[in-house]
N, CA, C and O atoms as a GROMACS GRO file, in nm:
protein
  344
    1UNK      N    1  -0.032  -1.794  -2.864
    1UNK     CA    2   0.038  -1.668  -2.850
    1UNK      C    3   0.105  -1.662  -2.712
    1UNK      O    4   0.043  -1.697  -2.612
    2UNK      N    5   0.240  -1.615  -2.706
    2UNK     CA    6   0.330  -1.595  -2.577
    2UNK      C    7   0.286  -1.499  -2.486
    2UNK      O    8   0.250  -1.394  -2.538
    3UNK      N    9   0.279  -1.505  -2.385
    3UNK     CA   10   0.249  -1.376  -2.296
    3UNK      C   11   0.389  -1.294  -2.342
    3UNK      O   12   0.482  -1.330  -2.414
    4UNK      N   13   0.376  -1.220  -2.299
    4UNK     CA   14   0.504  -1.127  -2.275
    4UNK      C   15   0.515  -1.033  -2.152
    4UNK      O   16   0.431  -0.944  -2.140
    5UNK      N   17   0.597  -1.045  -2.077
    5UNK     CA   18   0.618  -0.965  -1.935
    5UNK      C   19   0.595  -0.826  -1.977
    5UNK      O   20   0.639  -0.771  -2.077
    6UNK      N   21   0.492  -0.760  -1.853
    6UNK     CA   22   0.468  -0.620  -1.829
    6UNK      C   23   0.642  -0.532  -1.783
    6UNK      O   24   0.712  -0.587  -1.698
    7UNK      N   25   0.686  -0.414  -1.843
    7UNK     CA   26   0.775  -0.338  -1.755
    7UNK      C   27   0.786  -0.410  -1.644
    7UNK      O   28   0.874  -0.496  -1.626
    8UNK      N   29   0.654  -0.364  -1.521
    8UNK     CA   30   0.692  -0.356  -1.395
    8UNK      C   31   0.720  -0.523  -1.358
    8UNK      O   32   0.813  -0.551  -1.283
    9UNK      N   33   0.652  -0.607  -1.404
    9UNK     CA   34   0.688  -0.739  -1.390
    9UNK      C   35   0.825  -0.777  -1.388
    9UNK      O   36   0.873  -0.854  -1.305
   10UNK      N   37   0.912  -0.700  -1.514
   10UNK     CA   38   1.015  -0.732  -1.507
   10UNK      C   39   1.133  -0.724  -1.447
   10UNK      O   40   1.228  -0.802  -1.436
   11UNK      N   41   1.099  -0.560  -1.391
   11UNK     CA   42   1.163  -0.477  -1.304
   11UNK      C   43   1.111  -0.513  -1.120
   11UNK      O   44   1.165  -0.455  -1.025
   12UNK      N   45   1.022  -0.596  -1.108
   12UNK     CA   46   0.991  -0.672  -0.994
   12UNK      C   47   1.086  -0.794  -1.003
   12UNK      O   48   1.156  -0.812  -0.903
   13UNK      N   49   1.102  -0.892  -1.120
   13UNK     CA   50   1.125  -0.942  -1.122
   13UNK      C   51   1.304  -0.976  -1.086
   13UNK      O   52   1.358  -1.077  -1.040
   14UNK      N   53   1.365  -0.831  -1.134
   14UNK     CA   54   1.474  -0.783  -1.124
   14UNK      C   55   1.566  -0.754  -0.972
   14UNK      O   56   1.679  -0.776  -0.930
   15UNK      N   57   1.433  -0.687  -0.921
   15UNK     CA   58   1.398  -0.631  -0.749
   15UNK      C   59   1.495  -0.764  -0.673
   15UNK      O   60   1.611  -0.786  -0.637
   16UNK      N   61   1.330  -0.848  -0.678
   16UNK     CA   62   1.354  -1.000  -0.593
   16UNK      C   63   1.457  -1.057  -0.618
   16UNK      O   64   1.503  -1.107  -0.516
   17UNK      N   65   1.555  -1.087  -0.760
   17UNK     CA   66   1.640  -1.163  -0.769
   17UNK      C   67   1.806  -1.078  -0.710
   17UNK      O   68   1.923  -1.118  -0.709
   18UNK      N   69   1.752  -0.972  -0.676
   18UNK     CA   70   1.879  -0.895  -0.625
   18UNK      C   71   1.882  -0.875  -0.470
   18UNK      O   72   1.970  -0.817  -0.407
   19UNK      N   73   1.784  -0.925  -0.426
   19UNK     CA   74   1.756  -0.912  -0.257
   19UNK      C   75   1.726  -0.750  -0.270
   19UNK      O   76   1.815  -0.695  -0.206
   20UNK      N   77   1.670  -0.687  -0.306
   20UNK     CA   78   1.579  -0.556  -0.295
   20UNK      C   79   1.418  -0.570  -0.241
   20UNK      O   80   1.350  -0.670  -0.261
   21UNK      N   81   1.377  -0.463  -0.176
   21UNK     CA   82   1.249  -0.469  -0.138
   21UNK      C   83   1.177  -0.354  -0.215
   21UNK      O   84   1.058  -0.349  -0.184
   22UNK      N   85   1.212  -0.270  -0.299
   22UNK     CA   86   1.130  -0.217  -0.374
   22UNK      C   87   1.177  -0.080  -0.470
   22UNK      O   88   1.238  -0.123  -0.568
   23UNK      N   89   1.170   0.038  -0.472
   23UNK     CA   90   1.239   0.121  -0.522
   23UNK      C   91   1.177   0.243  -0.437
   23UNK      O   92   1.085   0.251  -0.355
   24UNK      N   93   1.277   0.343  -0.499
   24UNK     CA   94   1.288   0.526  -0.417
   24UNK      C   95   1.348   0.602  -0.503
   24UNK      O   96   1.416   0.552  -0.593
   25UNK      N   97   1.335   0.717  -0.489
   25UNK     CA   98   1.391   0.815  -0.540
   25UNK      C   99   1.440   0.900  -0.441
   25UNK      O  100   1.434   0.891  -0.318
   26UNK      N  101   1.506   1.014  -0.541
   26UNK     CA  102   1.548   1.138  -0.388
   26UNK      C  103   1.448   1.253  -0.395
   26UNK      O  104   1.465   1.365  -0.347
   27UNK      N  105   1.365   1.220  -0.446
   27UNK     CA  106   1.219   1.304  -0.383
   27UNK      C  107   1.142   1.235  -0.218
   27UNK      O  108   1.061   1.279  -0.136
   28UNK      N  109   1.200   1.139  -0.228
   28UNK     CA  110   1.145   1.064  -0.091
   28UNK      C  111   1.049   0.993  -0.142
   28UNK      O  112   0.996   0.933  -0.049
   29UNK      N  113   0.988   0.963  -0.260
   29UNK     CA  114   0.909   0.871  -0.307
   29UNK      C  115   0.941   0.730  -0.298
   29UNK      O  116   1.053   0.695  -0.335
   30UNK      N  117   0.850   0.637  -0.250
   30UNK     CA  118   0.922   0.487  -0.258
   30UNK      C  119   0.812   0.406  -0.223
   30UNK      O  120   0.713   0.438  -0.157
   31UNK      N  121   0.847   0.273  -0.289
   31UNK     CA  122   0.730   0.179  -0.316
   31UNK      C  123   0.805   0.044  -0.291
   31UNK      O  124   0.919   0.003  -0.315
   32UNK      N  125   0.690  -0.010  -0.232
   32UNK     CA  126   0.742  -0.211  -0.240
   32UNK      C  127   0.671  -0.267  -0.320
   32UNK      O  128   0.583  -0.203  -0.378
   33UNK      N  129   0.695  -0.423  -0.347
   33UNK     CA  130   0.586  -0.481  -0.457
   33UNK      C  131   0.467  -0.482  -0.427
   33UNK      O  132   0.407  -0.522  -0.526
   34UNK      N  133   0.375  -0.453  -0.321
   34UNK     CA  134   0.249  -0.450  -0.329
   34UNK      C  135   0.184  -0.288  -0.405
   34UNK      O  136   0.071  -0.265  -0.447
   35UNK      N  137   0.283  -0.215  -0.401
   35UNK     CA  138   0.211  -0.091  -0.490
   35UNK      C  139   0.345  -0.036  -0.544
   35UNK      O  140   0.379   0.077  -0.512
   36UNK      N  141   0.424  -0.114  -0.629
   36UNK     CA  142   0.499  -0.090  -0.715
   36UNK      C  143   0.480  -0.021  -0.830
   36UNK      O  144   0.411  -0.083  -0.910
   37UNK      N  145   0.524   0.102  -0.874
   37UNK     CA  146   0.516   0.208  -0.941
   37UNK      C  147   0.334   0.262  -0.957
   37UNK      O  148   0.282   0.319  -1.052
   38UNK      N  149   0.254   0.207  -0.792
   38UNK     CA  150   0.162   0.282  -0.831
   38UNK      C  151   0.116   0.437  -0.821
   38UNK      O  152  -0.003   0.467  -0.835
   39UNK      N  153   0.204   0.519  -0.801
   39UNK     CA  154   0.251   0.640  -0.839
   39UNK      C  155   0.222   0.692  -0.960
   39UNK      O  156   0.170   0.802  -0.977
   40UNK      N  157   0.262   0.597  -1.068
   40UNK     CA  158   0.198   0.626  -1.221
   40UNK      C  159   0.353   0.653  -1.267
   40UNK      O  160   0.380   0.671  -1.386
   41UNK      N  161   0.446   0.654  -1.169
   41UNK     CA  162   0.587   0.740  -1.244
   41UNK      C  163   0.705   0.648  -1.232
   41UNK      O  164   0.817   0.670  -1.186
   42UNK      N  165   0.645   0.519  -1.294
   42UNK     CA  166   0.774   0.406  -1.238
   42UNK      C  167   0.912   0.398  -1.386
   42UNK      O  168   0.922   0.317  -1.478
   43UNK      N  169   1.014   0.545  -1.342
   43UNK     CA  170   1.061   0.612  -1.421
   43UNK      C  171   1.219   0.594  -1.409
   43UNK      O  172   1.272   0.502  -1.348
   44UNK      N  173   1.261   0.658  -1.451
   44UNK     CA  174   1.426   0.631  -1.437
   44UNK      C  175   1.440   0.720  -1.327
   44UNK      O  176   1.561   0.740  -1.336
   45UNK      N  177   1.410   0.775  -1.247
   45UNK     CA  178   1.473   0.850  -1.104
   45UNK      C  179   1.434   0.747  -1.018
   45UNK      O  180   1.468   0.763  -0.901
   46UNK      N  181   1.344   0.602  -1.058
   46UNK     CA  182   1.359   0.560  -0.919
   46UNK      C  183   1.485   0.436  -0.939
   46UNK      O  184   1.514   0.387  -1.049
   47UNK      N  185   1.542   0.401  -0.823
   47UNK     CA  186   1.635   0.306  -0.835
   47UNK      C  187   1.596   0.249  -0.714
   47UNK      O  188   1.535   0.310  -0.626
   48UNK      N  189   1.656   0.052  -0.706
   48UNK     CA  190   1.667  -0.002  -0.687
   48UNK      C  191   1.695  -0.012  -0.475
   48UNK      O  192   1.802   0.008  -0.416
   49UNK      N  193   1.588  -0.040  -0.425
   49UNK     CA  194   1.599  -0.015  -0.272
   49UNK      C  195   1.572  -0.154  -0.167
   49UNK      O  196   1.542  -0.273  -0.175
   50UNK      N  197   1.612  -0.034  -0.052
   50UNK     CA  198   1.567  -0.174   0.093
   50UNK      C  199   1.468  -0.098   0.181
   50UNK      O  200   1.467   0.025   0.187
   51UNK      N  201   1.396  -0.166   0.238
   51UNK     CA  202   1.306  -0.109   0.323
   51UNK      C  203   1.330  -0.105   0.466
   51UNK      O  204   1.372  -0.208   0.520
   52UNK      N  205   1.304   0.018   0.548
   52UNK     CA  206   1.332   0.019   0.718
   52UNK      C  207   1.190   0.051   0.725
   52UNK      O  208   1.116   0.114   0.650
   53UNK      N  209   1.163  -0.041   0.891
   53UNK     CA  210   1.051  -0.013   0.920
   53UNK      C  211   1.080   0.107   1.061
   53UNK      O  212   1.154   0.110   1.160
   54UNK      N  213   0.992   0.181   1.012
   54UNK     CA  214   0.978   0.340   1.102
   54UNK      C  215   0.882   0.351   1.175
   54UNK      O  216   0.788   0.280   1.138
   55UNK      N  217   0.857   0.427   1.295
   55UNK     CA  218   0.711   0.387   1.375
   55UNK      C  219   0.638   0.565   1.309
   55UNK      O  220   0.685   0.678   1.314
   56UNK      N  221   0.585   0.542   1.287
   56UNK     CA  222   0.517   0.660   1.243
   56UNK      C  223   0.506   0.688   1.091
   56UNK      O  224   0.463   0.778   1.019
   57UNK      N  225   0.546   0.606   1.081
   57UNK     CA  226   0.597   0.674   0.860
   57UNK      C  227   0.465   0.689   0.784
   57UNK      O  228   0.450   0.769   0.690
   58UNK      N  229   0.346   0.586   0.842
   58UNK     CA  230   0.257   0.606   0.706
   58UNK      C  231   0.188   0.757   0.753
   58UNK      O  232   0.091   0.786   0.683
   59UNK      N  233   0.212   0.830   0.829
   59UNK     CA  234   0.131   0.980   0.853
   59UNK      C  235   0.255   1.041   0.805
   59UNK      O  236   0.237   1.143   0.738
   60UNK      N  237   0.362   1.009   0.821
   60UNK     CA  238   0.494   1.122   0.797
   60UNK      C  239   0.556   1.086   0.691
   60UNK      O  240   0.613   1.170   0.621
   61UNK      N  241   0.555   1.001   0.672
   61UNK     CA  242   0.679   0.975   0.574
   61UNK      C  243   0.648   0.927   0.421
   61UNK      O  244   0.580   0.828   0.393
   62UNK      N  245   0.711   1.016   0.324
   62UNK     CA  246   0.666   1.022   0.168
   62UNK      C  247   0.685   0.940   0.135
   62UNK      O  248   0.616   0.913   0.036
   63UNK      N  249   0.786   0.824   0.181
   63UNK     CA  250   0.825   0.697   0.084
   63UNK      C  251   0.785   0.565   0.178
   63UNK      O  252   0.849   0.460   0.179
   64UNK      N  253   0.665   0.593   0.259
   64UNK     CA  254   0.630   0.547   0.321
   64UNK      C  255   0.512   0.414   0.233
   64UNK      O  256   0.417   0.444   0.161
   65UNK      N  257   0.552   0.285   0.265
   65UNK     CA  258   0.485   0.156   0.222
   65UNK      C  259   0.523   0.083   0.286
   65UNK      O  260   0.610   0.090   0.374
   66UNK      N  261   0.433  -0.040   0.232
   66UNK     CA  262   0.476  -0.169   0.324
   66UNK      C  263   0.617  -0.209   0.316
   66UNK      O  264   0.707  -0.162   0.246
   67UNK      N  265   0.620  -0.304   0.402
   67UNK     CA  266   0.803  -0.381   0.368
   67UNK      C  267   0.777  -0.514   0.357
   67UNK      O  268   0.687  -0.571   0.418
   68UNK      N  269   0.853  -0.564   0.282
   68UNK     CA  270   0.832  -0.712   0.288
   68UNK      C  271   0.785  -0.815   0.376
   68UNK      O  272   0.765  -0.934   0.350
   69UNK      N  273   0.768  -0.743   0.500
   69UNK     CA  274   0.715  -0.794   0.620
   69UNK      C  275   0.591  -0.772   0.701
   69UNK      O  276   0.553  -0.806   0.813
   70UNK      N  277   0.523  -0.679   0.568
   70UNK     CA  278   0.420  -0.613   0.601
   70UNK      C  279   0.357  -0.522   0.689
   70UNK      O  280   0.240  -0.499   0.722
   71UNK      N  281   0.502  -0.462   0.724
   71UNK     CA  282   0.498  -0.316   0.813
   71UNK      C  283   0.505  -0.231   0.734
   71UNK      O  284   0.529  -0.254   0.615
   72UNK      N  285   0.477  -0.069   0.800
   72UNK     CA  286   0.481   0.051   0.696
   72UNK      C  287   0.647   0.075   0.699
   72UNK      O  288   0.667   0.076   0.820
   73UNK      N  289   0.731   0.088   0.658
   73UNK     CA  290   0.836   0.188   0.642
   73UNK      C  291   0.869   0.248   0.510
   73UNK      O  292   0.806   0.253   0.404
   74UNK      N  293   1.029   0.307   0.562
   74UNK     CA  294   1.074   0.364   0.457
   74UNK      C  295   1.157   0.310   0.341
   74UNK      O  296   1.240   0.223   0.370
   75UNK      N  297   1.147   0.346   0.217
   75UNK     CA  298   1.227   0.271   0.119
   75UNK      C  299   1.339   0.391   0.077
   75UNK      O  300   1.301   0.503   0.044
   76UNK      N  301   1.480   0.356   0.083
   76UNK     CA  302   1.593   0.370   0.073
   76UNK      C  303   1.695   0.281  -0.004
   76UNK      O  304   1.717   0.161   0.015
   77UNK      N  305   1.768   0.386  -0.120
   77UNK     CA  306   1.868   0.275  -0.160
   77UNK      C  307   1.979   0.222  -0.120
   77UNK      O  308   2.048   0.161  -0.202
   78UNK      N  309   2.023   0.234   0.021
   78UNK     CA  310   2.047   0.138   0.138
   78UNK      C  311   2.032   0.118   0.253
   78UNK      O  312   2.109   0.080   0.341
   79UNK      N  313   1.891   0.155   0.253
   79UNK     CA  314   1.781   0.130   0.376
   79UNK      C  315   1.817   0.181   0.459
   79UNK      O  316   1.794   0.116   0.561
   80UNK      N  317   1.872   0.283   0.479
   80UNK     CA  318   1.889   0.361   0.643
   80UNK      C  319   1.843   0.502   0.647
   80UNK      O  320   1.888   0.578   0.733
   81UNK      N  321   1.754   0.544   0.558
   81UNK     CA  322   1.677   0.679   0.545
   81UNK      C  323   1.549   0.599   0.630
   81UNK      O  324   1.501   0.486   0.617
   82UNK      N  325   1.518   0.709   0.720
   82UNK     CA  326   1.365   0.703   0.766
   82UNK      C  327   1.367   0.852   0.712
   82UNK      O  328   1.473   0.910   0.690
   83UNK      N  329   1.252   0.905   0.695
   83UNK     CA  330   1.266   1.037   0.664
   83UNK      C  331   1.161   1.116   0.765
   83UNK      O  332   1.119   1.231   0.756
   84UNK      N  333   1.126   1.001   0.880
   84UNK     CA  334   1.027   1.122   1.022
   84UNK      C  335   1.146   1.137   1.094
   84UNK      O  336   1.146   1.205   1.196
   85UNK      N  337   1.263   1.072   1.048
   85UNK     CA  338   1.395   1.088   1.149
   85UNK      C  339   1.377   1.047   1.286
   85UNK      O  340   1.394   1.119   1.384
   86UNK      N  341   1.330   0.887   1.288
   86UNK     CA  342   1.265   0.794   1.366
   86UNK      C  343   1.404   0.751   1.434
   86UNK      O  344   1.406   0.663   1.520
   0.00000   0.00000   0.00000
């Protein structure tokens, strides 16, 4: 029997091959692949993002996760939202 790719697998899969670091919405919600849609709401308001790293974000900031580099910042769909207005 074939595996068959999960959603988020695929939509990770989608992420990486586009040079994206994770997804956001305009609620300020946002995630990278280490906790990709673990929100529970990996839905059509989020789209396709880049990550800035912010000094303060994981106390302030809603779309606050790692970045591909394993700092906290913000995820934006063209990475220039911090939202502590860093």
């Amino acid at each position: 029997m074939e595996l068959r790719p999960t959603a988020k697998t695929i939509v990770e899969q989608w992420l990486v091959s586009h040079g994206c670091d994770g997804l956001s919405n305009e609620t300020g919600c946002g995630c990278g692949f280490d906790d990709l849609g673990d929100c529970g709401d990996l839905g059509a308001s989020c789209v396709p993002s880049y990550s800035r790293f912010c000094a303060g974000c994981w106390e302030l900031c809603p779309a606050a996760s790692k970045t591909p580099e394993g700092e906290i910042g913000c995820y934006s769909p063209d990475g220039s939202i911090c939202w502590t207005n860093d």
